[in-house]
N, C-alpha and C positions, 0 to 999 in steps of 0.2 A: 504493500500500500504506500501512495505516495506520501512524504512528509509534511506534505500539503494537508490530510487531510488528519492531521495526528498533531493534537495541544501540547505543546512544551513545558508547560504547569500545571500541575492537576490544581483545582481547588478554585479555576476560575468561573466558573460557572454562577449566576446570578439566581439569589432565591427566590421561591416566588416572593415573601413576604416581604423585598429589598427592591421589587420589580416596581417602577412608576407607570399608573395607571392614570389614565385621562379620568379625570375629574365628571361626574355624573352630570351632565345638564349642561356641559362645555358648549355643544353642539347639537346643534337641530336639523330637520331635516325638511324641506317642504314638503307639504303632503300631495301637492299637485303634482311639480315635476321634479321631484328627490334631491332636489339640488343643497349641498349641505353648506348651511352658514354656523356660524358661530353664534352663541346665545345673544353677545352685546349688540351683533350686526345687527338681525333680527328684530332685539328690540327698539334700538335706534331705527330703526325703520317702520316704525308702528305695526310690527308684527304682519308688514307683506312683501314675497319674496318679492325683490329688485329686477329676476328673470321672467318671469310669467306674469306676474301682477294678482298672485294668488294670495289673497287674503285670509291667514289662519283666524281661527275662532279665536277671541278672548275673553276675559270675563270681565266683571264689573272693575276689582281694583285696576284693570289694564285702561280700563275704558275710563276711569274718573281722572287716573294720573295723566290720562293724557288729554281730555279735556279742560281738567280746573287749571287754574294759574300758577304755575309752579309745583301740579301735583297735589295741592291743597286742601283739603275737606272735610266738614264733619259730617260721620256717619249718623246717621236719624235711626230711630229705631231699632239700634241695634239687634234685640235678646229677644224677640220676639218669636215663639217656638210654634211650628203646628202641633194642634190636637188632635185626638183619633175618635171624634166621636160615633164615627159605625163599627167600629172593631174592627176594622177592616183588615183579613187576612188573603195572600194567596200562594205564592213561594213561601213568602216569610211576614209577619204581621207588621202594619204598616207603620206602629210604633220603634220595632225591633230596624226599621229599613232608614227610619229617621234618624236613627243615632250613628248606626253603621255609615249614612252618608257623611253625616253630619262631622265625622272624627275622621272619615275619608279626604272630605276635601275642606275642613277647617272651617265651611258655610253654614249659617243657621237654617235658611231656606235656599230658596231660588232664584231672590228676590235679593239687594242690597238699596240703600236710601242715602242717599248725600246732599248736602250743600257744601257750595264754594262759590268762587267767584270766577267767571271767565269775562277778559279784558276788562277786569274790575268792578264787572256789573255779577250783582247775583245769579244764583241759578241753580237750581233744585233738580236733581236725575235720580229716574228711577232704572237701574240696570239688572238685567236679565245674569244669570249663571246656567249655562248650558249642562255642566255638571254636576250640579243637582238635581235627581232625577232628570235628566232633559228639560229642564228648564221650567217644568210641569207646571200652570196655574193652579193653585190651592188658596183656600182662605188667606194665608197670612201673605202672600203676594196682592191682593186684593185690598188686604188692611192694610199694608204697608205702604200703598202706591197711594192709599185714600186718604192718608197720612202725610205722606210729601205731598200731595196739591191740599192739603190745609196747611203747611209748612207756605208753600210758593205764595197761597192769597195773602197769606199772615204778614212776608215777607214785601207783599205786590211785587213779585219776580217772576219769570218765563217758569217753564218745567217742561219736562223732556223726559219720555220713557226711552230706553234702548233695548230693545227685544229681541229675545232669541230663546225659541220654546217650541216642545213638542205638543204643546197645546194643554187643554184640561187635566187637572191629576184624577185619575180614575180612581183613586184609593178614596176621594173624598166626595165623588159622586154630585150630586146636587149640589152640594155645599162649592165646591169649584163653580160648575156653570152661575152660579149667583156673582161671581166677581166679574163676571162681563158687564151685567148691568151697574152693578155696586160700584167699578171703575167708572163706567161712562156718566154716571149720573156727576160723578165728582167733578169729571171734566167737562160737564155741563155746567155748574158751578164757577170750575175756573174762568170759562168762555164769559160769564154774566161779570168775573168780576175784572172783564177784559184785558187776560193775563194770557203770553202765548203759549200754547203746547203743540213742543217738537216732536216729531215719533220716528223714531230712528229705526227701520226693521234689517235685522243682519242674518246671519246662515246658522241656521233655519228656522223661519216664524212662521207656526203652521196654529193651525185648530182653531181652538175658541179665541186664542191673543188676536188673530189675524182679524178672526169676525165681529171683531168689539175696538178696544182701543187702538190695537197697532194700527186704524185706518180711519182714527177720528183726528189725526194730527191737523195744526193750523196749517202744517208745513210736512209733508210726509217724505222721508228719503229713504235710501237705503245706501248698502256697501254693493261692491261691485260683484255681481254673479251670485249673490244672496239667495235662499229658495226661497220663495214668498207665494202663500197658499193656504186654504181652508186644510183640502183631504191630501196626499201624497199624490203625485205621476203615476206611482203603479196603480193606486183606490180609483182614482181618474178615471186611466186606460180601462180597466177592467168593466167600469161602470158602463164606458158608454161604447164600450168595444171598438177603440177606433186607435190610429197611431194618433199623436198627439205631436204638436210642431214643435222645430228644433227649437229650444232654448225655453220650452213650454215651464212658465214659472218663477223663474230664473226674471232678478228684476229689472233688467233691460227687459225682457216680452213685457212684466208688470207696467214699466214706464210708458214702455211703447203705446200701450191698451188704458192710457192717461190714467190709472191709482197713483200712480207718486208723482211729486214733485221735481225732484231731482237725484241723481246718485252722485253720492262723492267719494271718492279716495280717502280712504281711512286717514292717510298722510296729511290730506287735506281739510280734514272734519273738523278741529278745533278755527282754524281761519273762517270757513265756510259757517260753520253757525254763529261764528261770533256776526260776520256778517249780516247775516240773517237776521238775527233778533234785534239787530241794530235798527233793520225796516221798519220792526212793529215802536219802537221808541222814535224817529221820525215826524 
């Protein structure tokens, strides 16, 4: 064998325990077209790749630090817990699924409540968490939202939901679909007490958020390539047995078919609302 391939010291060999590992969460990956950036790239980038224009999901803290001023805000409502009043069991009881999520992803609901300030004006958001349950409406989404627009009149400042939900929480039955009305009436309210409401819908705003408030906004937008929808493409298709057009849902078709206002570039979300609300003070 040649001496090439024979170590002249024994004892060099590296252990695992001595061995440098890349750091968990160094690196991301896009989920569109795999392309691998680094966590700061990413963030610095309002979490959309630079190559495709593929917007990842965020949750509320992403979305408040990047629209208050400087990151800034106080949380409203924080400790507000859903109840289980039908006993609701199916896998696992809906009590048991509530803490399980709740230690999973550090979230009390679905649902998070802020005020701060953007370009030094007030402004009250209500943002969505997709990872809790899918973003589910339940009671305490409902109180919570009905809560920041008593916050916003209290204030006389804008408010702005940001949505992203697989719609109704089934575990709470009736009790959910009551927060369609329960919301809207509030933001009939806000309207009387001529305060504006932004509704910002991101990937994916489906079910009952869609067919209530996500589309009562003064101002309705969305993110780019967003799903926006009552029932899903496949519940669609199957229903009325036909293909359905390219981009069916998706909120360019949505814009096109005049529900929204405008779509913006995450990047450009905090510029473009400031803009915005600046109209209604005018």
């Amino acid at each position: 064998m040649s001496n090439w391939f024979k170590r002249d010291k024994e004892g060099i060999t590296t252990s695992t325990q001595e061995k440098k590992e890349t750091p968990e969460g160094l690196w991301k990956k896009c989920s569109n077209c795999k392309t691998i950036f680094s966590s700061d790239d990413l963030m610095n980038n309002a979490y959309v790749c630079d190559r495709c224009n593929h917007h990842e999901r965020i949750g509320s803290q992403e979305y408040f630090e990047l629209i208050f001023d400087k990151g800034n805000f106080k949380e409203l409502d924080a400790k507000i817990n859903s109840g289980d009043p039908l006993k609701f069991e199916d896998t696992k009881k809906y009590s048991d699924r509530i803490k399980s999520t709740q230690q999973k992803t550090g979230l009390r609901d679905a649902i998070r409540t802020a005020k701060g300030k953007l370009d030094g004006e007030d402004l009250v958001i209500a943002a969505m968490d997709f990872s809790f349950i899918g973003g589910s409406m339940g009671s305490v989404m409902g109180e919570k939202i009905a809560r920041a627009i008593d916050e916003a009149i209290k204030s006389k400042c804008p408010f702005m939901i940001i949505s992203k939900s697989g719609g109704a929480r089934m575990m709470e039955a009736g009790l959910s679909l009551m927060q369609m009305a329960k919301v809207s009436g509030k933001l009939g309210q806000l309207s009387e007490a001529a305060l504006p409401y932004v509704s910002l819908l991101t990937d994916p705003t489906t079910g009952g958020v869609t067919a209530s408030f996500a589309m009562l906004g003064d101002i309705n937008i969305a993110e780019p390539d967003a799903l926006i929808g009552f029932a899903g493409p496949r519940v669609v298709r199957e229903t009325i047995g036909r293909d359905l057009p390219d981009g069916f849902q998706r909120s360019e078709f949505v814009l096109e078919h005049g529900f929204l206002d405008y779509i913006v570039e995450r990047t450009q979300l905090r510029d473009t609302l400031a803009r915005s609300l600046k109209l209604f003070r005018s």
